[in-house]
VOGU-216571 format. One line per 4 residues: number of its first residue (from 1); for each residue x, y, z of N, C-alpha, C. Coordinates in nm, 3 decimals, always signed. Layout:
N
NUM	X:Y:Z:X:Y:Z:X:Y:Z | ...
//
This chain:
281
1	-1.383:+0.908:-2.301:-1.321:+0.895:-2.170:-1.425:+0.900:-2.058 | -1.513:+0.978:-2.082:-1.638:+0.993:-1.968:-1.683:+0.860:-1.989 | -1.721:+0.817:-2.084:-1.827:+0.708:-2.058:-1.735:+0.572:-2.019 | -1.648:+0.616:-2.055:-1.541:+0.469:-2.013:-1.565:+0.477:-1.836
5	-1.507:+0.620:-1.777:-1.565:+0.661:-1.628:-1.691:+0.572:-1.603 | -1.797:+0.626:-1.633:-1.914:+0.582:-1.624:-1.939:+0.453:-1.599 | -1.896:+0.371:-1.733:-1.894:+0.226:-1.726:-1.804:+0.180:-1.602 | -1.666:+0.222:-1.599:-1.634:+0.171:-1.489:-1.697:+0.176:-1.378
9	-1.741:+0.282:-1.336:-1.830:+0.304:-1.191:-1.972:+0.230:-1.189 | -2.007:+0.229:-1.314:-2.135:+0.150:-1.327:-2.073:-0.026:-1.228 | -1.998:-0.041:-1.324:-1.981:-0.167:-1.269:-1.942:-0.156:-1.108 | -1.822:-0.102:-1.069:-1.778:-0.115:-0.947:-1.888:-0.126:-0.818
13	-2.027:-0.039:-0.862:-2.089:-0.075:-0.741:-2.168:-0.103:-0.731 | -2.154:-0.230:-0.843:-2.230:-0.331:-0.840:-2.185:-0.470:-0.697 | -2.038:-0.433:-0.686:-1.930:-0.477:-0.580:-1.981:-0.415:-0.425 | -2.070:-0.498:-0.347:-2.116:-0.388:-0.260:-2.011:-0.411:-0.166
17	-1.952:-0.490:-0.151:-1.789:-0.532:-0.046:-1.715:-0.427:-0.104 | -1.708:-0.390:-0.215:-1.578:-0.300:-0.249:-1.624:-0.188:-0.201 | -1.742:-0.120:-0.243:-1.862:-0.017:-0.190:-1.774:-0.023:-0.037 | -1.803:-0.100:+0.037:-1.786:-0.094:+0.206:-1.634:-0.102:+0.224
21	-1.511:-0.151:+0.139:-1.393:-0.091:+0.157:-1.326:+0.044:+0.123 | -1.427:+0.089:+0.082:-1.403:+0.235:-0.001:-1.436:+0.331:+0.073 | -1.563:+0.362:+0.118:-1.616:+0.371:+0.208:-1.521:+0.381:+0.417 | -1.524:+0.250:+0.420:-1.398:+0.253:+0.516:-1.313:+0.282:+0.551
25	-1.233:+0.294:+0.417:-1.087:+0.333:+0.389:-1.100:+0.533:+0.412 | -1.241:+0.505:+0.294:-1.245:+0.721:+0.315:-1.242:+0.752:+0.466 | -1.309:+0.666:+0.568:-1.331:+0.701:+0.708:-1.190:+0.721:+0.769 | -1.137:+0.619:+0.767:-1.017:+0.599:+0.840:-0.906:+0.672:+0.804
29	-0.873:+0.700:+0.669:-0.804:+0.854:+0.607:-0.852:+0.970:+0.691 | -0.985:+0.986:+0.674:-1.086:+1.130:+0.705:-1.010:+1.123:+0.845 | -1.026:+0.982:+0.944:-1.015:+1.026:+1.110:-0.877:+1.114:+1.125 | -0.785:+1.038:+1.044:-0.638:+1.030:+1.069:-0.606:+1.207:+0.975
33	-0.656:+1.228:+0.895:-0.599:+1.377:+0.836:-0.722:+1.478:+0.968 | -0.830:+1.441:+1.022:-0.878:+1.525:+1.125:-0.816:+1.457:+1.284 | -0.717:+1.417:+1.284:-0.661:+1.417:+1.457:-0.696:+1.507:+1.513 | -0.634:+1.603:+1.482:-0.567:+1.708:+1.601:-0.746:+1.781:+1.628
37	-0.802:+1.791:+1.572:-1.004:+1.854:+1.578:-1.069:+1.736:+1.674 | -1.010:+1.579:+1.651:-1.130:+1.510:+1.685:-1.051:+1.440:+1.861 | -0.872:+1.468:+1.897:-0.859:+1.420:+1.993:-0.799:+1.538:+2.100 | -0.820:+1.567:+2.178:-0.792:+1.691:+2.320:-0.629:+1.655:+2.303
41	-0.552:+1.567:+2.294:-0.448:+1.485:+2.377:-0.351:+1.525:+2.266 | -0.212:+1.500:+2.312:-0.096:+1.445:+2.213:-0.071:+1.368:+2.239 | -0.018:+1.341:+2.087:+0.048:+1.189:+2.101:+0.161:+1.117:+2.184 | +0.216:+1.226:+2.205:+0.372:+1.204:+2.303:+0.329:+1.264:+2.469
45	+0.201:+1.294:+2.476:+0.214:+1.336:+2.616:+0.194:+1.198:+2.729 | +0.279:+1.242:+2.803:+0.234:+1.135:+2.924:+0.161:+1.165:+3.025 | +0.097:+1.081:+3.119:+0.073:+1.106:+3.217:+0.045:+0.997:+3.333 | +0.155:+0.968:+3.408:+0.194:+0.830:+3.461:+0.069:+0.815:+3.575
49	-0.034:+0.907:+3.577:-0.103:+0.856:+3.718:-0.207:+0.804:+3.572 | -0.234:+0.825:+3.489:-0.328:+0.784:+3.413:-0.275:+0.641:+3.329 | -0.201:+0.591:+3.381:-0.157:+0.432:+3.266:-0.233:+0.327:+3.294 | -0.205:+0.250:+3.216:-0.288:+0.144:+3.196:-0.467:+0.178:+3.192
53	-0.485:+0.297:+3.166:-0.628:+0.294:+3.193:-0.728:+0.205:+3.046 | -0.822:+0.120:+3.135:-0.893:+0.036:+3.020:-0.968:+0.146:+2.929 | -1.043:+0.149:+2.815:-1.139:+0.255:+2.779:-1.285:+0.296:+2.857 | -1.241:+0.449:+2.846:-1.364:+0.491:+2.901:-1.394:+0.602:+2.908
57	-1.457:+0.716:+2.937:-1.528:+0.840:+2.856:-1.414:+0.987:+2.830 | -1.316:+0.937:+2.945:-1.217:+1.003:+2.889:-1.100:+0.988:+2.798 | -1.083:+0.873:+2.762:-0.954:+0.787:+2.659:-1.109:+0.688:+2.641 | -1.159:+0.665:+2.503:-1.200:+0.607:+2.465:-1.141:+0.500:+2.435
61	-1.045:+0.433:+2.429:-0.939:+0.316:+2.337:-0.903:+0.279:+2.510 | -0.896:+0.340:+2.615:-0.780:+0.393:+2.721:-0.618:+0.427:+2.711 | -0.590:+0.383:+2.793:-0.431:+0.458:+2.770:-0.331:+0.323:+2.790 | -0.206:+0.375:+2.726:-0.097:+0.289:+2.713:-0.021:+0.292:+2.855
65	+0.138:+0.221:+2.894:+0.227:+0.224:+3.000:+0.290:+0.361:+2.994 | +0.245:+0.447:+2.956:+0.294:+0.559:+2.972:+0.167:+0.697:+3.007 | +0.107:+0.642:+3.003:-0.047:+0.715:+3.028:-0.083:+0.780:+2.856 | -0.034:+0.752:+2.771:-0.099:+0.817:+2.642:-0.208:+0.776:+2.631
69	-0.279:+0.846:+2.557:-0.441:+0.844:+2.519:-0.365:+0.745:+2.373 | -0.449:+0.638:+2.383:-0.456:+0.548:+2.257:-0.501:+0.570:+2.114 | -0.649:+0.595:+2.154:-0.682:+0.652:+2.043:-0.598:+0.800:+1.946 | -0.559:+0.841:+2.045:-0.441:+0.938:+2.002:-0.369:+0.896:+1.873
73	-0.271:+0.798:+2.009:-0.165:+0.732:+1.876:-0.219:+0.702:+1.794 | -0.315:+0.618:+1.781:-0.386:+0.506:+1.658:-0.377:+0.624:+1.523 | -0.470:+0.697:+1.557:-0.510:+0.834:+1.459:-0.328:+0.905:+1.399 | -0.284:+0.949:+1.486:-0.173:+0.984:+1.455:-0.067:+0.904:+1.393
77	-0.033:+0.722:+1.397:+0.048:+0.656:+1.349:-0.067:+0.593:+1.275 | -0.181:+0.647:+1.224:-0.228:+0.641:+1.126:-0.191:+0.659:+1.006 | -0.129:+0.776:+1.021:-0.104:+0.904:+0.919:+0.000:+0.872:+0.859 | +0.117:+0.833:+0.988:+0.251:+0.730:+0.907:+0.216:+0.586:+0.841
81	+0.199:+0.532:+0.863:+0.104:+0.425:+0.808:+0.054:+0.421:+0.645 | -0.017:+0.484:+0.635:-0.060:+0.480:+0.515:+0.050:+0.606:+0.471 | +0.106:+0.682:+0.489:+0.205:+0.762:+0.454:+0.325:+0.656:+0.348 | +0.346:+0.553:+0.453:+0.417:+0.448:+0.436:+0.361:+0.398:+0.296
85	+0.297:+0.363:+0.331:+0.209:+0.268:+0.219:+0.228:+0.323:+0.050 | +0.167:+0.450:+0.062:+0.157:+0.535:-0.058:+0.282:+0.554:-0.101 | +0.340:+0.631:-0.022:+0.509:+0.651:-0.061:+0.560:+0.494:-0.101 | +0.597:+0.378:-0.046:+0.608:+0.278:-0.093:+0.579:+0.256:-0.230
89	+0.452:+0.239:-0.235:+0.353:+0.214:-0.339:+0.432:+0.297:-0.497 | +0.387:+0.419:-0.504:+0.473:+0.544:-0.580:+0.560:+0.468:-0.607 | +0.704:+0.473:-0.483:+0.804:+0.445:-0.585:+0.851:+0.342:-0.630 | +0.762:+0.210:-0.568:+0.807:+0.081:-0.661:+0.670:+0.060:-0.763
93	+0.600:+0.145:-0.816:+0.512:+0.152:-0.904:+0.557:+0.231:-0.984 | +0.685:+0.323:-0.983:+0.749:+0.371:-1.127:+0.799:+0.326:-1.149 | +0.933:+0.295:-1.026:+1.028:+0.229:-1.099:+1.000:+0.061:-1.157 | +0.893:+0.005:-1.088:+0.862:-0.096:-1.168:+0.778:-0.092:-1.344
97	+0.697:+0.017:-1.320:+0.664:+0.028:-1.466:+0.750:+0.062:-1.514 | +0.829:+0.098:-1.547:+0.941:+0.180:-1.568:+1.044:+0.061:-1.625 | +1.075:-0.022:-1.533:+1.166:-0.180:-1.585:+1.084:-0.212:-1.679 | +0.972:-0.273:-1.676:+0.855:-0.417:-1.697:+0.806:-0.352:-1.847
101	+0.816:-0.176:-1.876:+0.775:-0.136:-1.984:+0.911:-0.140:-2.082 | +1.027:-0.119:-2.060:+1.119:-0.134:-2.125:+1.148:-0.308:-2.118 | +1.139:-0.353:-2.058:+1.161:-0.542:-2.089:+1.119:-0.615:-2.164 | +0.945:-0.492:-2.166:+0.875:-0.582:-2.248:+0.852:-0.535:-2.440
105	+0.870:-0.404:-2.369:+0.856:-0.347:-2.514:+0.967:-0.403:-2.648 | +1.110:-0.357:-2.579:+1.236:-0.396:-2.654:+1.251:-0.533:-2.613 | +1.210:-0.615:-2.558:+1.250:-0.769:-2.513:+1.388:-0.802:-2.569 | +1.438:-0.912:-2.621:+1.588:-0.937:-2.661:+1.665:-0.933:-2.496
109	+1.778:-0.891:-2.543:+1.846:-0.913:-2.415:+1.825:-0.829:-2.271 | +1.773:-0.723:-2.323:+1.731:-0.645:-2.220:+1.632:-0.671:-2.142 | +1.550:-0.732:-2.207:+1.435:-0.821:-2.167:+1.472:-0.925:-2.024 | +1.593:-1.019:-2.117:+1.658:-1.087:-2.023:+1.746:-1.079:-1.908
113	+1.791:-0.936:-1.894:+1.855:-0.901:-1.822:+1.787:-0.838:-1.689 | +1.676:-0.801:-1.752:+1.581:-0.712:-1.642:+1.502:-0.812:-1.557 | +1.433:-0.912:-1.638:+1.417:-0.958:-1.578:+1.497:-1.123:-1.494 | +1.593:-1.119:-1.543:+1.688:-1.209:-1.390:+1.701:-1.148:-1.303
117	+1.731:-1.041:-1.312:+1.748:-0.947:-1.198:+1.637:-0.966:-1.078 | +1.476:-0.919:-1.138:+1.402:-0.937:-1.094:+1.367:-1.065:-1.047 | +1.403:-1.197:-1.107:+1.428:-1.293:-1.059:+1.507:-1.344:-0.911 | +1.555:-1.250:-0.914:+1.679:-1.270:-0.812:+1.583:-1.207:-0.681
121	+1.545:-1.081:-0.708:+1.440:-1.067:-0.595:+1.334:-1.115:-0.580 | +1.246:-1.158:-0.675:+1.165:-1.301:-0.618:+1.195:-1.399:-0.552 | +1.321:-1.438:-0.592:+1.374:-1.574:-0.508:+1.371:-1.559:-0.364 | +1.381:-1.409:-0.320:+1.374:-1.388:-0.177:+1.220:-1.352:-0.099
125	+1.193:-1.367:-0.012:+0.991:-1.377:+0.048:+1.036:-1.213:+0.057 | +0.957:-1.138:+0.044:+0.890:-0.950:+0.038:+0.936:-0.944:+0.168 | +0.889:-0.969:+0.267:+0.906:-0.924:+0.392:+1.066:-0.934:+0.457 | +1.115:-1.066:+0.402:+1.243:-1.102:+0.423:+1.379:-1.037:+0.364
129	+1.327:-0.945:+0.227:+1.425:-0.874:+0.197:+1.364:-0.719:+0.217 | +1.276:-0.696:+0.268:+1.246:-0.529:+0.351:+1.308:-0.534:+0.471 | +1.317:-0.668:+0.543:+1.392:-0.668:+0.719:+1.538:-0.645:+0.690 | +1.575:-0.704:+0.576:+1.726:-0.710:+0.525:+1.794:-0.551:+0.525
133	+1.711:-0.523:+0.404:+1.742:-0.336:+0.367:+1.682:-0.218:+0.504 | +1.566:-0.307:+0.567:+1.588:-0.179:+0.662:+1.691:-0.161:+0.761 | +1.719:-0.320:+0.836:+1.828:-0.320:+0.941:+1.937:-0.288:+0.880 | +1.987:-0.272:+0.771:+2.105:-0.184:+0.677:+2.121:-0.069:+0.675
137	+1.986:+0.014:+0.666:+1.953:+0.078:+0.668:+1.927:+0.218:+0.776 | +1.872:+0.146:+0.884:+1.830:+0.191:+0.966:+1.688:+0.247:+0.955 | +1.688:+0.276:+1.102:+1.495:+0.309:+1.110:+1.478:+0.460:+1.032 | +1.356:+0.476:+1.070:+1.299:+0.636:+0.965:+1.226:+0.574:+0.903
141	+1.132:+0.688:+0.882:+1.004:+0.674:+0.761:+1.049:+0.681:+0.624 | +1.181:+0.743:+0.603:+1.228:+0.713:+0.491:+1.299:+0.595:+0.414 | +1.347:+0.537:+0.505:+1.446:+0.451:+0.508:+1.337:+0.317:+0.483 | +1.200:+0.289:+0.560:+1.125:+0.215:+0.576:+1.053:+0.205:+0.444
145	+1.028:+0.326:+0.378:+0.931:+0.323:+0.258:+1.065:+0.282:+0.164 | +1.183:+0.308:+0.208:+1.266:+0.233:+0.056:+1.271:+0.089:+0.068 | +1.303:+0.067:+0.177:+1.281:-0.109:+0.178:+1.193:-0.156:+0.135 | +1.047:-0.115:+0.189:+0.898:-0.181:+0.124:+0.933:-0.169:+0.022
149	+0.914:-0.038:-0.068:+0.917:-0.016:-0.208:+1.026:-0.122:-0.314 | +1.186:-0.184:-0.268:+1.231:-0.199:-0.358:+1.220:-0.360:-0.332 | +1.158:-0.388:-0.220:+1.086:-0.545:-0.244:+0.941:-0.545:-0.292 | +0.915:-0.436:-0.332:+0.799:-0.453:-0.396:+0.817:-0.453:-0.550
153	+0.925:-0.387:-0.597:+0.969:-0.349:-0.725:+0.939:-0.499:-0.809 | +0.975:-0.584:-0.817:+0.961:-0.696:-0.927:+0.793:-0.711:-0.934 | +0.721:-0.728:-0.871:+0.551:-0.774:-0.901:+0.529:-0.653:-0.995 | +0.570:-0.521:-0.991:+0.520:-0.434:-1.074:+0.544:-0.445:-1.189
157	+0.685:-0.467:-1.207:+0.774:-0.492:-1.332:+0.715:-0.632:-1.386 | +0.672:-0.743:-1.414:+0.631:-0.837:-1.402:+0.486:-0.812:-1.488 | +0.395:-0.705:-1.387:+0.245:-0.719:-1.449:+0.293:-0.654:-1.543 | +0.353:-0.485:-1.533:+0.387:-0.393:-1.717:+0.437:-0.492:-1.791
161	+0.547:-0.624:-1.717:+0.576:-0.672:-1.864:+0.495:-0.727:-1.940 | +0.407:-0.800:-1.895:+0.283:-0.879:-1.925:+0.192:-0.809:-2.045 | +0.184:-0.718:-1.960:+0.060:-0.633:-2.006:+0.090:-0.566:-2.086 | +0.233:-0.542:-2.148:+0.285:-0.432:-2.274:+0.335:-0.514:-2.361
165	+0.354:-0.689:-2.321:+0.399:-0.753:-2.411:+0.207:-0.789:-2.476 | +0.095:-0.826:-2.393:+0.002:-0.784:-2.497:-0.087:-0.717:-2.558 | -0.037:-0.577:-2.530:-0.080:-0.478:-2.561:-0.021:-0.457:-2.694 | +0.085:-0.481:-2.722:+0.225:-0.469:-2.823:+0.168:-0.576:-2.989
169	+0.126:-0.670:-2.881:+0.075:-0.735:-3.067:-0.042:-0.676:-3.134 | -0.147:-0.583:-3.020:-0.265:-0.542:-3.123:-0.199:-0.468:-3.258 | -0.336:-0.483:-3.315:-0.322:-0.421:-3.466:-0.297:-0.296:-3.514 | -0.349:-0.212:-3.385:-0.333:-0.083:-3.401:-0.188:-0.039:-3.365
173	-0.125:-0.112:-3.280:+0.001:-0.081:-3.233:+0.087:-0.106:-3.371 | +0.084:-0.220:-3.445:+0.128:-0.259:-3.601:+0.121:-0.139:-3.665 | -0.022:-0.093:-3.641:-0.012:+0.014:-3.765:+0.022:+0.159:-3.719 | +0.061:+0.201:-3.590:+0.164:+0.288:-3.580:+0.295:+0.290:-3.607
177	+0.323:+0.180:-3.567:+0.477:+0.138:-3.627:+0.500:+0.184:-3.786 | +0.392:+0.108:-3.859:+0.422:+0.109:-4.013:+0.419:+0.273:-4.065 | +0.307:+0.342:-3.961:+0.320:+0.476:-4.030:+0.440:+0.557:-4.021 | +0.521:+0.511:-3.942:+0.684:+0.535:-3.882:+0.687:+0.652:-3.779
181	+0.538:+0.624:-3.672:+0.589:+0.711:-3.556:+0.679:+0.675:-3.460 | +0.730:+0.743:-3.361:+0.868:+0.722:-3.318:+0.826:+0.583:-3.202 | +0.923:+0.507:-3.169:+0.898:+0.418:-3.109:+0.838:+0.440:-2.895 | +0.909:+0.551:-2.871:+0.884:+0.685:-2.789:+0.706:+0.631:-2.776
185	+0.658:+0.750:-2.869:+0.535:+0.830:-2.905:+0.483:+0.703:-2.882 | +0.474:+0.560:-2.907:+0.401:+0.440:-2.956:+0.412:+0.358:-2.787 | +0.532:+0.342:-2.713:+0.551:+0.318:-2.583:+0.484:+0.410:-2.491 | +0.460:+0.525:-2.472:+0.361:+0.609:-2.378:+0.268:+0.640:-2.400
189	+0.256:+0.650:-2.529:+0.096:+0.755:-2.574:-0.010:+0.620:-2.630 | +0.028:+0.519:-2.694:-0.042:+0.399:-2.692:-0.061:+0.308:-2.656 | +0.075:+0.237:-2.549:+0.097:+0.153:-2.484:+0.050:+0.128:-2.382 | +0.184:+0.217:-2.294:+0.103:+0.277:-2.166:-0.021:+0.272:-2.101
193	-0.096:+0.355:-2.147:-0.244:+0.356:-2.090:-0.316:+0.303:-2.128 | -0.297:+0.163:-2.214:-0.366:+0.097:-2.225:-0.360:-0.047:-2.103 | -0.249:-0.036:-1.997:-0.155:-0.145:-1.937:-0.219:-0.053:-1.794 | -0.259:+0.017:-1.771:-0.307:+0.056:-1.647:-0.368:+0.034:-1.510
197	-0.441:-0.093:-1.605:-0.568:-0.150:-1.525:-0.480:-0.229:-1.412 | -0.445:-0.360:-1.485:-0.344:-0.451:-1.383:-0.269:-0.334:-1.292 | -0.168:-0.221:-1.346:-0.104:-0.156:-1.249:-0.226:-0.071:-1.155 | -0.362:-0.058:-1.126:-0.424:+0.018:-1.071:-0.448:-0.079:-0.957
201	-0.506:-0.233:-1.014:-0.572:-0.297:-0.904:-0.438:-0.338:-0.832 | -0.271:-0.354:-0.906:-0.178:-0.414:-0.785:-0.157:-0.317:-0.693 | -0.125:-0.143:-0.730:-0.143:-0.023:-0.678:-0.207:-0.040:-0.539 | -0.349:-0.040:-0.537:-0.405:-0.064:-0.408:-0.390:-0.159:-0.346
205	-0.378:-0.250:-0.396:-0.358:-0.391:-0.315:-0.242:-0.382:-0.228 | -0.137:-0.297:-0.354:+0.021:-0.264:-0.298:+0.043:-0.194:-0.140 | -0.073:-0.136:-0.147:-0.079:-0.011:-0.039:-0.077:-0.107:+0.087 | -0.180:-0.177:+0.069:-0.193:-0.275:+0.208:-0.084:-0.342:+0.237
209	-0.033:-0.403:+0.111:+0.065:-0.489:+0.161:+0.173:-0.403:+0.237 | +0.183:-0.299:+0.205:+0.324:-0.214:+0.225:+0.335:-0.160:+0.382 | +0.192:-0.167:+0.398:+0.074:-0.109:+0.546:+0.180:-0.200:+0.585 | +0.155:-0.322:+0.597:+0.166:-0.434:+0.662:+0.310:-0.481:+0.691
213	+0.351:-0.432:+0.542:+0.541:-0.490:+0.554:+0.582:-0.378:+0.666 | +0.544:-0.188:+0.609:+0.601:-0.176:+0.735:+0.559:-0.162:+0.908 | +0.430:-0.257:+0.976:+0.370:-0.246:+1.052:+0.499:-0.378:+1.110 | +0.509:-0.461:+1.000:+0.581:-0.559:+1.070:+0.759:-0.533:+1.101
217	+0.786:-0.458:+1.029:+0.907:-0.414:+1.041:+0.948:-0.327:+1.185 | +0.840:-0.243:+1.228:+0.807:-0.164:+1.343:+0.839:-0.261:+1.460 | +0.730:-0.377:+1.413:+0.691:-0.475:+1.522:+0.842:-0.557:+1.616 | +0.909:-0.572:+1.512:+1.037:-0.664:+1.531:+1.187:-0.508:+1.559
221	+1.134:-0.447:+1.541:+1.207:-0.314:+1.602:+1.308:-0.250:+1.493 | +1.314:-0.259:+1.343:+1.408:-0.218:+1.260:+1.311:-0.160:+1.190 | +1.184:-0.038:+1.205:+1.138:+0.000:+1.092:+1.074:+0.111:+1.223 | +0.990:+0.180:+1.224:+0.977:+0.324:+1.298:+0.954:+0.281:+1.431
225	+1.064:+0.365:+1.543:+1.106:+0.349:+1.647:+1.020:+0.433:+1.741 | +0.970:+0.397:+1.871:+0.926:+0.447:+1.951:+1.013:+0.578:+1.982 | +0.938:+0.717:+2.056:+0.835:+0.773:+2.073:+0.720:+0.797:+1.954 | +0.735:+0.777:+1.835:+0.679:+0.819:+1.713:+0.552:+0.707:+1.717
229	+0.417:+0.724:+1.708:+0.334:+0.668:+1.681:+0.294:+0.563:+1.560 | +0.292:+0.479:+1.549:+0.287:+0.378:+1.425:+0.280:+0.214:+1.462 | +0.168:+0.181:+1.386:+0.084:+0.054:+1.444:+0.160:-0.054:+1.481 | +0.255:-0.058:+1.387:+0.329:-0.180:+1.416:+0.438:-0.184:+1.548
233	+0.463:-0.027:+1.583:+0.565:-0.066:+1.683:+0.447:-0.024:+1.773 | +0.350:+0.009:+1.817:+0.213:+0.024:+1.882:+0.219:-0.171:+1.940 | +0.199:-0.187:+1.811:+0.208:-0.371:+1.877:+0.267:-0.402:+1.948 | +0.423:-0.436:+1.906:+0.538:-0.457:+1.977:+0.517:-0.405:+2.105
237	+0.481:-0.305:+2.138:+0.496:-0.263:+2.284:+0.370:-0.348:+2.350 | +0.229:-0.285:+2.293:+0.165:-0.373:+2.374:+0.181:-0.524:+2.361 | +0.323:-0.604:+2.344:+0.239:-0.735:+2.338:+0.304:-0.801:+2.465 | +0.411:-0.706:+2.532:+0.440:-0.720:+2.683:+0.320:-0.708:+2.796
241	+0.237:-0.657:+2.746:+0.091:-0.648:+2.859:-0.038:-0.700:+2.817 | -0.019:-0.754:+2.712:-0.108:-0.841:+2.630:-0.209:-0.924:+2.711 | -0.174:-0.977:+2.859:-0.246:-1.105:+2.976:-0.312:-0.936:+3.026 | -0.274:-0.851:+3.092:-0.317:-0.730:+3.198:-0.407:-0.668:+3.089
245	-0.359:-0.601:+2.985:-0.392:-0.528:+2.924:-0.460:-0.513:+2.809 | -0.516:-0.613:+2.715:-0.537:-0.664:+2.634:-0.542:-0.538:+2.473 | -0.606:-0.440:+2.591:-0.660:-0.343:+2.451:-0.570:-0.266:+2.425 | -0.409:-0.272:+2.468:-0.338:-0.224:+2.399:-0.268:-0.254:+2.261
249	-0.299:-0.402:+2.244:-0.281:-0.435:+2.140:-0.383:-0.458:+2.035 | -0.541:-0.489:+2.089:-0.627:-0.486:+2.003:-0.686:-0.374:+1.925 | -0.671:-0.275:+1.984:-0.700:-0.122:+1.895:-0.581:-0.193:+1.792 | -0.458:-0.119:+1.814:-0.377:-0.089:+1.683:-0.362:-0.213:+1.579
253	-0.394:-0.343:+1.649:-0.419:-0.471:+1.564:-0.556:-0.465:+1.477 | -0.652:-0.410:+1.562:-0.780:-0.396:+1.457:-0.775:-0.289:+1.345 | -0.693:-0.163:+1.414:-0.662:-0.044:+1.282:-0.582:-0.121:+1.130 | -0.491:-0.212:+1.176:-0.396:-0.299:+1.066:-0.495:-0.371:+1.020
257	-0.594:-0.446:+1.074:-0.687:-0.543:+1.003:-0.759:-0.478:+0.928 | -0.853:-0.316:+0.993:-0.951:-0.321:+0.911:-0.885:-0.236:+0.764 | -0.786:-0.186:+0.749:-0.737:-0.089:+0.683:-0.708:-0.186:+0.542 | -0.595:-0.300:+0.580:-0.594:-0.384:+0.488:-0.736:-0.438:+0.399
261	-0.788:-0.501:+0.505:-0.941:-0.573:+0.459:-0.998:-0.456:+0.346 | -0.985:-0.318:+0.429:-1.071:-0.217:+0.296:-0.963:-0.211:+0.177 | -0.836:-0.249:+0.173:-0.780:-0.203:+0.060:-0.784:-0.322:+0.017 | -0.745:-0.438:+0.042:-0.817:-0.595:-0.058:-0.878:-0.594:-0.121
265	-1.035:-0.559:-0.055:-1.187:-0.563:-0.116:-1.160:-0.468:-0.199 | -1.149:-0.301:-0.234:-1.174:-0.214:-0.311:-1.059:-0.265:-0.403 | -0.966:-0.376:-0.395:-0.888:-0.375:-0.566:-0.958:-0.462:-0.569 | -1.045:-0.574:-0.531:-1.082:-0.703:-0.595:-1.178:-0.596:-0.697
269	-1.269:-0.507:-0.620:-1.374:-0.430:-0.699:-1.322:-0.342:-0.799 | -1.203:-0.309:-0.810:-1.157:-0.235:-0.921:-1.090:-0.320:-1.012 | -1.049:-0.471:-0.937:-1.024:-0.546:-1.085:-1.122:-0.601:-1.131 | -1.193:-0.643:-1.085:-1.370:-0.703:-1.142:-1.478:-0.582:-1.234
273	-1.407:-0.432:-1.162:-1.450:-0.352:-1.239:-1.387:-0.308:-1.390 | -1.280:-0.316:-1.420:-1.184:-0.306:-1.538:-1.175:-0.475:-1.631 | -1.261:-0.557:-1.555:-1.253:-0.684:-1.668:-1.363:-0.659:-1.726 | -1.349:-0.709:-1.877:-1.477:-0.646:-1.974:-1.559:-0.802:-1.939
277	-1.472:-0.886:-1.913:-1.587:-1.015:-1.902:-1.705:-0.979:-1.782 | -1.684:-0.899:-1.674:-1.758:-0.882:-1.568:-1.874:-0.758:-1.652 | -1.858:-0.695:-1.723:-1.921:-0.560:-1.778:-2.076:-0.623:-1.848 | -2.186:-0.578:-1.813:-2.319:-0.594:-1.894:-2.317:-0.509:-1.976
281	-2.407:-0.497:-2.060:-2.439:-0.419:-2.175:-2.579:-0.326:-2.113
//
């Protein structure tokens, strides 16, 4: 298991782009779990003689139509943000392994059943059925991470099926069967973790996307509602002062860009790192 570690890391930074999303990503976590140490301000305070201020030694980012310190929010609907993301991530990464390992393992009708289903939510675009379930829904951070999550649910289910349907023909899997361990014991303890990889690199990738589904959900006003800090409804507001004001929307637009960009790059580098074709000797 160590040297499997090893090898993997050997390879990964060999990826110096992934190196610099990893890297990035640790920063921008680090800023957002140290807010409250690195900004004087709250996030909800106002102060109307201070609005619109451009950046400068006192509001570095400057301030929003309400006099908030920017950089404030950014840091703070940071935190929801990738909060979002992860939570998302989690729970349409069980419950999708969770389908995609039973579909694929027992295939037959169950197979077929699981996945039409999943069919049925492909047929609809990700973003188009998270706007659906949240405005159903309503706003909240909770409510927001179930929408992402259960339009995220089929891609997960999809790679486990893949990946347990060929994991399932090796030889060694044959010859657990024949020794008559339980079918259980042979689905988690051999299967399983051998199907990881694909679920690790969609995992992160997942995160961004989820960043993004709910930045946009914010944006269009059915996913976390103002006073609460969070990039996407950060947008939405600034894009009324967008000609006056410009940097109210370019901070929290560049926090969404660079956050994604680091979680892209670090799965391309963790799937380039887990293919044995990429691995030297």
């Amino acid at each position: 298991m160590l040297s499997s570690n090893q090898d993997f890391w050997r390879q990964f930074k060999k990826n110096k782009l992934a190196l610099v999303g990893l890297i990035l990503l640790g920063i921008m976590v680090l800023l957002c779990i140290l807010a409250p140490f690195i900004t004087p301000y709250d996030y909800s305070q106002q102060a109307l003689v201070d609005r619109f201020q451009p950046p400068n030694s006192n509001h570095l980012l400057g301030t929003d139509e309400f006099g908030r310190d920017i950089l404030t929010r950014i840091l703070y609907g940071g935190r929801i943000s990738f909060l979002i993301g992860l939570g998302s991530m989690a729970v349409s990464l069980v419950i999708g392994t969770i389908l995609g390992a039973l579909s694929g393992f027992f295939e037959g009708p169950l197979d077929t059943i699981i996945m039409r289903i999943m069919d049925i939510f492909l047929s609809i675009p990700q973003l188009v059925l998270a706007i659906a379930i949240a405005a159903a829904l309503g706003g909240g951070i909770g409510n927001v991470i179930l929408a992402v999550s259960i339009s995220s649910i089929p891609n997960y289910a999809r790679i486990m099926r893949g990946s347990v349907l060929s994991v399932k023909k090796q030889e060694y899997i044959e010859a657990a069967q024949i020794t008559g361990i339980g079918l259980g014991r042979i689905l988690f303890a051999h299967i399983l973790p051998n199907c990881l990889g694909p679920l690790i690199v969609q995992a992160t990738i997942g995160v961004g996307v989820s960043i993004l589904s709910a930045a946009s959900l914010s944006f269009i006003g059915v996913g976390i509602t103002p006073p609460t800090p969070e990039w996407g409804a950060m947008l939405s507001t600034g894009r009324a002062y967008i000609r006056d004001y410009p940097h109210m929307t370019l901070f929290p637009g560049l926090a969404i860009a660079l956050s994604i960009f680091a979680l892209n790059v670090l799965g391309d580098g963790i799937r380039d790192a887990f293919d044995p074709k990429q691995r030297r000797a």
